[in-house]
N, C-alpha and C positions, 0 to 999 in steps of 0.2 A: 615544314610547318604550313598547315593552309592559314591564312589571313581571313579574316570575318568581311562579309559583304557591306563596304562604306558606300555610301553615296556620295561618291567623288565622280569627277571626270575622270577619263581615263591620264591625261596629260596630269593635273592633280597627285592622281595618285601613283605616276612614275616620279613624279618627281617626288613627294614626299618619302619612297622606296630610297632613294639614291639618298637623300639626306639621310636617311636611319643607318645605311649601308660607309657611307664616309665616319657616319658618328661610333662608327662597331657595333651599335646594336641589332644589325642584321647580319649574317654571313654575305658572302659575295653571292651565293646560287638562289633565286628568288624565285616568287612561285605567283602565278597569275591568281585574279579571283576566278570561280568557277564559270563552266561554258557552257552549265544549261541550269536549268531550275534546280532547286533543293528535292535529295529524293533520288535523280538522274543526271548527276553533272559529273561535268571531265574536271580533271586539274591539270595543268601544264606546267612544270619545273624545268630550268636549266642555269645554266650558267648566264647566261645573256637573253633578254625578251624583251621584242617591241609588239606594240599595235597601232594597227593603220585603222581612225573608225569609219573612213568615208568607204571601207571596203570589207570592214567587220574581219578585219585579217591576223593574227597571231603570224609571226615568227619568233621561233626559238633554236637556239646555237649553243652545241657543247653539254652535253650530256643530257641531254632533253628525255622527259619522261611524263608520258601522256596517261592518266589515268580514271576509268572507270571503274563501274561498279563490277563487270564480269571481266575486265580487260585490261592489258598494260601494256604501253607502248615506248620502246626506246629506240632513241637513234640519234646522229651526231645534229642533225638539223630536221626539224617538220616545220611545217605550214600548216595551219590548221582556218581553215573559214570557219565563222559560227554561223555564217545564214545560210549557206548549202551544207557542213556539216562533212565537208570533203578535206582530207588528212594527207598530204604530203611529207614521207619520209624517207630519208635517203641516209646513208653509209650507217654502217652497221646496225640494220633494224632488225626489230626482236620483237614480235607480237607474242603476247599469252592471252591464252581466252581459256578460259579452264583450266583443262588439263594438257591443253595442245598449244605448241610451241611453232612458232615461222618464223624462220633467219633468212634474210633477203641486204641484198645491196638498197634495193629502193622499193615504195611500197605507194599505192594510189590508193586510201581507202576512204571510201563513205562511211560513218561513224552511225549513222541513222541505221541505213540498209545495209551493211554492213555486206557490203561490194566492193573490189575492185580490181586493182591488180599485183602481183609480186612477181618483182623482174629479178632473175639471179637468186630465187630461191630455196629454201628447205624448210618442205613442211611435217612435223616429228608429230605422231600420233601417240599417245603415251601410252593406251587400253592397249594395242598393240601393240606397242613398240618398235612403229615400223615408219620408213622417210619417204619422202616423196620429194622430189626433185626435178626444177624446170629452169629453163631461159624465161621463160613467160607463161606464168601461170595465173589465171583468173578466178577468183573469188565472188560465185555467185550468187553465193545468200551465209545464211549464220554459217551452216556446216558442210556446203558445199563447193567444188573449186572444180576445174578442168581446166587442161591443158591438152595445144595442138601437139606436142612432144615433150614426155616426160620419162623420168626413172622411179620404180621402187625398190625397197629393197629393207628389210629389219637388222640390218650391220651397220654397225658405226666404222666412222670413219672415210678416207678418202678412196679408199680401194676395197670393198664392201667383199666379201667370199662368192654374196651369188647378188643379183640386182635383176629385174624386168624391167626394158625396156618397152616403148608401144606408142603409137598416137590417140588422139581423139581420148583425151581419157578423163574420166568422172569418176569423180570421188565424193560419197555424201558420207559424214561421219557419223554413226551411229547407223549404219546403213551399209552398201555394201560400192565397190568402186568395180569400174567397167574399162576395160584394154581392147582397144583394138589394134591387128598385126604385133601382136605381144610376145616378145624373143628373151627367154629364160639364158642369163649371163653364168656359168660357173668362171668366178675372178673373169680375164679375157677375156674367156673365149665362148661363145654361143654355143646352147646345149638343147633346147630346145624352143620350137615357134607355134605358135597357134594362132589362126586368125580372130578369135576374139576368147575374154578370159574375164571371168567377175570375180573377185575375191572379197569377203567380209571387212573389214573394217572396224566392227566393234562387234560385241558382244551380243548384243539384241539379235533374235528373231529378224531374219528377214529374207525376203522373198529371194531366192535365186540360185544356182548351179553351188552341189557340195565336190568334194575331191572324188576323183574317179577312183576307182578301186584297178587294180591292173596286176593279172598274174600269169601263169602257164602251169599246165598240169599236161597227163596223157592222159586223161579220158577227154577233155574239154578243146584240149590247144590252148590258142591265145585266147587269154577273154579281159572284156575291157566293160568294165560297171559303172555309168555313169546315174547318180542322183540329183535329181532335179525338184526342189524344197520350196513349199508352197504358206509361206506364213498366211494364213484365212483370217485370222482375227487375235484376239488377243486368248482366247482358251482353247484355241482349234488350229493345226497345221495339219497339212498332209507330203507326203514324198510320195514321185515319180521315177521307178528305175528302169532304166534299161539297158541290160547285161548280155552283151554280145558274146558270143564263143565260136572261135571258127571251125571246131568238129561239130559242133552242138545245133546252131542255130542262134538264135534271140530269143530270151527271156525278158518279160518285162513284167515288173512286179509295181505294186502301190500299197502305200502304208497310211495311213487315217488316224490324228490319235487329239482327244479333245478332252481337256480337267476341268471340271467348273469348280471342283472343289474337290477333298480327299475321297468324299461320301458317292462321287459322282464323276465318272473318269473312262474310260474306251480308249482298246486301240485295235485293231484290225490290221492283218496283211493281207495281201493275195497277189500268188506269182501265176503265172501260163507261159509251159514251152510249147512250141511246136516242135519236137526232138528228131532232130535227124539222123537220130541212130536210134534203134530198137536191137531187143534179142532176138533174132529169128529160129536160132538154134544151134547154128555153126560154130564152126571156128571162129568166123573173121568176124564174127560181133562179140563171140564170149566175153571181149576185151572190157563191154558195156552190161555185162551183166555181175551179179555177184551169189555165191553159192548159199547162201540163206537166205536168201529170196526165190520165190517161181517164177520162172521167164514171164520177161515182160514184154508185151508186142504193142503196147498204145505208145502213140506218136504224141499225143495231145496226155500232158503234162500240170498237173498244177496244183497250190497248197494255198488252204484257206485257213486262216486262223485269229481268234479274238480273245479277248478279255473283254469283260464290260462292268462296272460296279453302276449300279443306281440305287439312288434313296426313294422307294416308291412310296411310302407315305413315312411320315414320323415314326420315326425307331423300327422301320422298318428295311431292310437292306436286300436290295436281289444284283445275285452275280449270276455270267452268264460264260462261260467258256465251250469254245469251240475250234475245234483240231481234224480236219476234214484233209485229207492226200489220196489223189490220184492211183500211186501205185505203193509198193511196199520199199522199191530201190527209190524215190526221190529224194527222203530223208539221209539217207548215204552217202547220195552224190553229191546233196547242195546242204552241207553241215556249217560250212563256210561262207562267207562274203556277207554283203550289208544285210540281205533277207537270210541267209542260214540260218538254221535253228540253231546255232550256238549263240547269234544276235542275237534271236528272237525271243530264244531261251532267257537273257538273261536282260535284257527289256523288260519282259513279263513280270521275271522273280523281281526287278527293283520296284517298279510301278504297282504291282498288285501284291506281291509277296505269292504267287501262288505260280510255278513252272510248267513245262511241259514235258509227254513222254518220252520216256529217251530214245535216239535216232534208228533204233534198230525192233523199238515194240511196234507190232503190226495193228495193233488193239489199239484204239486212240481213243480216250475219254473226252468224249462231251456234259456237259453240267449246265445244268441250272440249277440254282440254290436261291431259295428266299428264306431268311432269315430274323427274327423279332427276340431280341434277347432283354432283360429281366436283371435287377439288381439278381436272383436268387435263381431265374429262370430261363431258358432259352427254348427255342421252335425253332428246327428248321425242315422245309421242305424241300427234297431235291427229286429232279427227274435228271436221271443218269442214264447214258447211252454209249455203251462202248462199239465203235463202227470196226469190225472187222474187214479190213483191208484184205487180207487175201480171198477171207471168202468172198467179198464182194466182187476182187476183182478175175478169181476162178469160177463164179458163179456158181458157187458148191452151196450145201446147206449150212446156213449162220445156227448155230448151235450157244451164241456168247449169251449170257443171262442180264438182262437188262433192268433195270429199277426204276417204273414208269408208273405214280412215281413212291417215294420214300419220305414217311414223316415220323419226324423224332421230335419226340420234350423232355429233357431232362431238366431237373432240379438240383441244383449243385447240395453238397451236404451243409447241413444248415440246424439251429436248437428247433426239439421241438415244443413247441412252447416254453412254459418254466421248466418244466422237467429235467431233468439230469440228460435224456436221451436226445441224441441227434439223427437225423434220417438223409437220403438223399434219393433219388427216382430217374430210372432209362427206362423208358417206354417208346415203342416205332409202331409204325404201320408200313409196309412194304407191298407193294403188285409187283410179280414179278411176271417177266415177259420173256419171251425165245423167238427169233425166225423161223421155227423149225418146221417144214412141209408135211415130216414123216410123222408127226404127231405122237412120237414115243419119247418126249418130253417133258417134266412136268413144268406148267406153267401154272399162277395159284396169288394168292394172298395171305398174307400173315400179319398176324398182331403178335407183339409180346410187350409184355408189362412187368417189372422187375424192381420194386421199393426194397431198400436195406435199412434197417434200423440200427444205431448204434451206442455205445454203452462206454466212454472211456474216463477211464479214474489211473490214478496212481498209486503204486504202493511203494515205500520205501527206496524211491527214487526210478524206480521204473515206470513205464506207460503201458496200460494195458488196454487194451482197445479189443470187445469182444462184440461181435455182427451178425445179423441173423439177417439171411434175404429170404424172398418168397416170389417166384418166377409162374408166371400163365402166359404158355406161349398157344395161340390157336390158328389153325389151316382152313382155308379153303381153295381147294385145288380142281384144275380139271385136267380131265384124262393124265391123272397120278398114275404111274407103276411105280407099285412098291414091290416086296422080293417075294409075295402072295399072289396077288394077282391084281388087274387094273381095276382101277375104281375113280369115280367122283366123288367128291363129298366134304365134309368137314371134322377134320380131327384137332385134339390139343394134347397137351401137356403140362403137369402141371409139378412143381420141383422146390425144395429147400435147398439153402444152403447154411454154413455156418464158419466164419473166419474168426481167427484169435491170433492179436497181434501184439506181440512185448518187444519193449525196445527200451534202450537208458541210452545215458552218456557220457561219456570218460573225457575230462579237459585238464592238459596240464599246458602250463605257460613256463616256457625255456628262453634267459635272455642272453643273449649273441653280443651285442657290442654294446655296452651300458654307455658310454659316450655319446654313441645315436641315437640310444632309447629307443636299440633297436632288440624285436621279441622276437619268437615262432611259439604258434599256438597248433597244439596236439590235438585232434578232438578223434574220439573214436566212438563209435557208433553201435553197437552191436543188436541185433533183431533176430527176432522168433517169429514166424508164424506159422498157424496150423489152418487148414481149410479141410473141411467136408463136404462133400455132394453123394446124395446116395442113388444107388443106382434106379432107374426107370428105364421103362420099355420102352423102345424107341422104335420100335419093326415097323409101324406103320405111319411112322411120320414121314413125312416128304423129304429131300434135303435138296435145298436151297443153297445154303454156305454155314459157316461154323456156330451159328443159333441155332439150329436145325438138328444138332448131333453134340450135345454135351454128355461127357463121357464121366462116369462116377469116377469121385476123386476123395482120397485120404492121404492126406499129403502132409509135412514137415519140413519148411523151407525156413532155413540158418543165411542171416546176411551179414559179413563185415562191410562197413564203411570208416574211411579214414581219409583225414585231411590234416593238411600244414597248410598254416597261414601264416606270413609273414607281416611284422607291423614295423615301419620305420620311420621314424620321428621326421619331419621338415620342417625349414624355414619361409616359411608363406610371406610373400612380400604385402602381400594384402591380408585383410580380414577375412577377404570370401575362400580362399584355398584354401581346403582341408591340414590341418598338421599334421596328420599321419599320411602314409603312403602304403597303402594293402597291396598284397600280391599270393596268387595261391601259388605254392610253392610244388604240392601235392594232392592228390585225389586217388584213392583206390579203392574199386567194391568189389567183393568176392560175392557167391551166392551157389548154393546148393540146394538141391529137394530130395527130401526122401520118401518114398511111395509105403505107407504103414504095410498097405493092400496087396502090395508086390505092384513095380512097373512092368513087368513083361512075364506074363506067368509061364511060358516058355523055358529062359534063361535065370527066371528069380531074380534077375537086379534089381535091386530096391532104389540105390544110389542113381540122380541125373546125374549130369555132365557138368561139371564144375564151370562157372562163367566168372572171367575177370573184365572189369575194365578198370583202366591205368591212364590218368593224366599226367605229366612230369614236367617242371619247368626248372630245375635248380640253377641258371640262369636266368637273367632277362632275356636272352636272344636267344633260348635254346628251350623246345617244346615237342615234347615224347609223346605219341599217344598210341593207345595198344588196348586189344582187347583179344581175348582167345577164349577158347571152348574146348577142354581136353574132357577124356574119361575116367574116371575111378577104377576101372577095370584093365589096364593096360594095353586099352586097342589105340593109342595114342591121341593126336590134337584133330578136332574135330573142327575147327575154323581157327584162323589167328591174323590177325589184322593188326601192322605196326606200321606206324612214321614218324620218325624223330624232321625237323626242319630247324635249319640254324639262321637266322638273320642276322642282320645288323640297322645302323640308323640309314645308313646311303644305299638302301635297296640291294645289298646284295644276300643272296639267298640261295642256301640249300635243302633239299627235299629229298628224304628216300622214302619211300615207302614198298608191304611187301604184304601179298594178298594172299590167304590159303583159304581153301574151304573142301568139305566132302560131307556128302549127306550119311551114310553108314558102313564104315570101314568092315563089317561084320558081313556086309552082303556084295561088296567090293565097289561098290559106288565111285562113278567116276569122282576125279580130281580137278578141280580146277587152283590154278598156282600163277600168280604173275608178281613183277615188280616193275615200280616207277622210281624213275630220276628227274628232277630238275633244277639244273643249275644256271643261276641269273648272277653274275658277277662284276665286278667292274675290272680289267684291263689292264689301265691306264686312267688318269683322269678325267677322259675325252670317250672311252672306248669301253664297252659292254661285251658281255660274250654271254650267250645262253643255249640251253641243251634240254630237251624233252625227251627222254626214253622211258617207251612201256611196252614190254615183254612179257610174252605168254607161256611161262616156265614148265607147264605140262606138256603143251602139243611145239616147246622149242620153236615159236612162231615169233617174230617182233610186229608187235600192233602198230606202232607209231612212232617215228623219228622227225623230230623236229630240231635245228642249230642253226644257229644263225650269228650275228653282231650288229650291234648300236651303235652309231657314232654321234655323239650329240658336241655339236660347238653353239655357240651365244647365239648365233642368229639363224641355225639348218640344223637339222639330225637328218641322219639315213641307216634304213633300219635295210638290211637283205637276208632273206630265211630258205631256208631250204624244207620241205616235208616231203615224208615218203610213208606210205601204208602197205597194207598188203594188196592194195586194188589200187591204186594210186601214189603219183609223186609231184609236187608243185613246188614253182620257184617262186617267192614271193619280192618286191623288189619296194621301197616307201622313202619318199622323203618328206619332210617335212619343211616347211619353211616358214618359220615362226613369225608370226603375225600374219599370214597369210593362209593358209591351212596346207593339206596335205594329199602328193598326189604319191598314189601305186597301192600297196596290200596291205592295210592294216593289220 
């Protein structure tokens, strides 16, 4: 109990305390008035308390307990001054300030400045959960302490599994703590020393040395990645890497990345080798080259790449991407580590939602897009630039088609006015451009303009939705050849269409376990549609890409779709949880075309290629998915794509999956055929085991092997992997040491 502030002397009111105390109306353990103003004051409790007022001194004996408004202090005896505000505690002291914890034999603390010292202590971080332990350690400010020789370490206990030792060490909480002569403890015995070592602390942003990356391969050797993290301010950081390899050279890469807000966000790489292997032709470099690429002879190496979002004025948005590489092999060799585009890749897709080409397209997309979207409307304008890598770096003619630039407006479908009818509008303007010297290219501009009107009513539980578009597409080109002869000038085209779409709905409700009010809901879908285009001359139009060449069409395309949905009753311990619990159980779409007109006037097949896709979950932890393309004709499966994956709750996981494809079995068309593994399982309690296989079932080639294990205990994991490719093999080697971060190969 705290006692209200009387105006007694202090001798008064010890003695009044002892009478209440002999009368039973107080316990024996008694508690001072407060030792600063209202607002900001201490309390002191113990068993026994005197004060001295010629010296303004408190002492308290036997379970003493000093308490603030952020802090609590116990221990068997303190001393507390109230005119310096300096705290003497000794045998079993116990400071809390937050969330962090110090156990010491004795403790010297100024309560003001919150300074002093801990002799025979341990100090427990809780954000990290990691200790820190000294003979004599100084505390010198709110969240900061050093010691001339200390231990760390995130194990509990008296014999910790791994511990750092070091001198001269500083530690700021919320901040990051500094080692110098710093000797890595596995239990006994010394495993590794570094003459100085900074490790985090807490969570926040903050300036200084991340975990080195550390691996071995045979193209590279050893290589050792250290990042060096540059917190700028509170919406801005950058990284400094520098990635040694000792076949290779030194790579040093930097990264830049700043959010003022979702609308408005950047991040930028860029690496430079000086590479000390080239292809020159021979044997003894082949080792550094790869067989779908053209030899590479530059020494000087490097990958530039950004995202950028900005809000340039009100409801206005411009993104900017940019993928700029040196040669056609860099993406190959450096797929991996902190800058690899498997990072960068997937930095990008979280931060922007928008990825990069994959590590073997030589064609890299650059973009700019500005964009102005509309409850009903949108704009956008893009200047697209695909950089051909080979030919730049063969110095052959760039032949790729460029779109400098591209403006589109569409209208989403929408009433129009009162009427019964709905319309919707694609409309572009496009320049298109070529590097091409030999000037037997077309380069040109085009418009097309494309409004569909629409008409949908129902009959007798069907939807029938009938469409009438009307296409002007116009050219201006220079030095066009067409299959006449060359010309400038300006040509169009101008084209109907006509779609007719019927569809209904079949729903039956099946119930499963009436105890859990638990259902499955059948829903079947079934659709019609027909589309017309009739034919138009096309011999003198230019062609650009697939607006440029639409092909008369009379067509009849048949779709099932079918789903199971699951409903199962729960018990919501609150109001806000939903009472039911959904799960899609099933999903399958079939779809067919048939050609009225004949598809191949050749062979007369009328019938496409049947296309299925297939979702399956009739488990929670168990999820099927598959999709194939066979023929009606019995030239067999034309693609088919399947992967079942089984989980569980504690991460363990299996994946197969298996890839077919072939363009025309009629004309003998190569095959491509692979399948992938990966199994992530647990062990032992303690212990993980995983396995990556993907194989190239046509040409009997294995793409990539990766296994390795995890060993995670309460205070360290260490993760060791093995990979091998067809052009490479690396040992990867990582531990982790919890609350501390992580050193060797992610």
């Amino acid at each position: 109990m705290t006692l209200p502030h009387l105006p007694l002397a202090p001798k008064s009111y010890c003695l009044i305390v002892c009478c209440l105390v002999l009368m039973g109306v107080l316990p024996c353990q008694i508690q001072a008035l407060p030792l600063r103003a209202p607002g900001n004051s201490w309390h002191i409790s113990a068993e026994k308390a005197t004060y001295d007022p010629s010296r303004n001194l408190y002492t308290a004996q036997g379970e003493v307990v000093l308490t603030g408004e952020t802090a609590r202090i116990t221990a068997d005896h303190i001393l507390y001054n109230n005119l310096t505000k300096d705290a003497r505690a000794t045998g079993h002291v116990t400071l809390m300030s937050g969330k962090d914890t110090i156990h010491c034999d004795a403790m010297h603390l100024n309560l003001e400045t919150e300074t002093g010292t801990i002799m025979n202590g341990i100090i427990f971080v809780e954000e990290n959960n990691f200790y820190i332990s000294g003979d004599h350690i100084k505390k010198t400010g709110k969240n900061t302490y050093s010691a001339d020789k200390a231990s760390l370490t995130s194990c509990a206990g008296e014999n910790p599994d791994w511990k750092i030792t070091g001198r001269d060490i500083h530690v700021t909480i919320e901040g990051y703590g500094m080692v110098k002569h710093a000797t890595l403890w596995a239990g006994n015995l010394p495993a590794l020393y570094t003459p100085f070592m900074a490790f985090p602390v807490k969570n926040k942003r903050q300036t200084g040395l991340l975990s080195p990356n550390i691996t071995h391969s045979d193209r590279k050797g050893i290589e050792y990645e250290q990042p060096l993290f540059l917190a700028l301010n509170r919406s801005s950081d950058a990284t400094f890497y520098v990635d040694y390899m000792s076949d290779r050279g030194i790579k040093l890469g930097a990264e830049y990345r700043y959010m003022q807000d979702n609308n408005n966000k950047g991040t930028l790489f860029f690496d430079y080798l000086k590479d000390d292997k080239i292809d020159d032709g021979t044997d003894a470099t082949s080792h550094y080259a790869y067989d779908s690429t053209p030899q590479r002879t530059n020494r000087n190496r490097y990958w530039f790449r950004m995202k950028n979002d900005r809000e340039i004025f009100p409801h206005w948005q411009a993104r900017l991407d940019v993928d700029y590489v040196s040669d056609g092999d860099y993406l190959h060799e450096f797929k991996k580590g902190y800058t690899g585009l498997t990072a960068t890749d997937k930095a990008f897709e979280s931060t922007f939602g928008r990825d990069l080409d994959d590590y073997d397209d030589t064609t890299r997309k650059n973009q700019l897009n500005i964009k102005r979207a509309w409850d009903r409307y949108n704009l956008n304008m893009d200047v697209l630039w695909y950089d051909n890598v080979t030919a730049r770096r063969q110095n052959t003619d760039d032949t790729t088609l460029q779109s400098l630039p591209s403006i589109t407006f569409r209208g989403m479908r929408q009433k129009l006015g009162q009427s019964p009818f709905y319309f919707d509008l694609n409309s572009s303007y496009t320049s298109f451009f070529r590097q091409d010297t030999t000037n037997t290219l077309i380069t040109g501009q085009r418009m097309d303009l494309y409004p569909r009107i629409y008409y949908p009513f129902h009959i007798n539980g069907f939807r029938l939705t009938p469409s009438l578009g009307g296409r002007h597409t116009a050219w201006y080109t220079h030095d066009a050849a067409d299959i006449n002869e060359t010309r400038n000038g300006y040509s169009h085209r101008e084209l109907f269409d006509i779609n007719l779409d019927l569809s209904t709905v079949f729903t039956r409700i099946f119930s499963i376990d009436n105890a859990a009010n638990q259902k499955i809901r059948h829903q079947i879908t079934p659709a019609l549609a027909y589309s017309f285009i009739p034919h138009v001359d096309q011999t003198d139009i230019p062609q650009f890409d697939d607006i440029d060449l639409i092909d008369k069409e009379n067509t009849l395309t048949w779709q099932l779709t079918q789903r199971l949905t699951s409903k199962r009753q729960i018990n919501p311990s609150d109001s806000n949880t939903p009472a039911f619990a959904y799960r899609e159980l099933a999903w399958l779409k079939m779809s067919q075309t048939y050609y009225l007109s004949g598809r191949d006037e050749d062979t007369q097949k009328n019938f496409s290629n049947i296309l299925l896709d297939l979702e399956l979950s009739p488990m929670p932890h168990v999820y099927l998915n598959s999709d194939m393309e066979w023929s009606p004709y019995g030239t067999g499966i034309f693609s088919h794509n399947s992967a079942i994956t089984v989980k569980d709750d504690k991460q363990n996981r299996i994946r197969l999956q298996y890839r077919y494809s072939r363009e025309d079995p009629d004309e003998n068309e190569e095959e491509t055929e692979s399948i992938y593994t990966g199994v992530n399982v647990g062990l032992t309690p303690r212990l993980r085991g995983f396995l990556e296989y993907e194989k190239n079932l046509y040409e009997d080639e294995t793409i990539e092997t990766t296994t390795g294990i995890e060993l995670d205990r309460d205070c360290w994991s260490m993760k060791l992997s093995y990979t091998k490719t067809s052009d490479d093999s690396a040992m990867g080697f990582l531990i982790n040491l919890k609350g501390l971060g992580e050193f060797g190969n992610p």
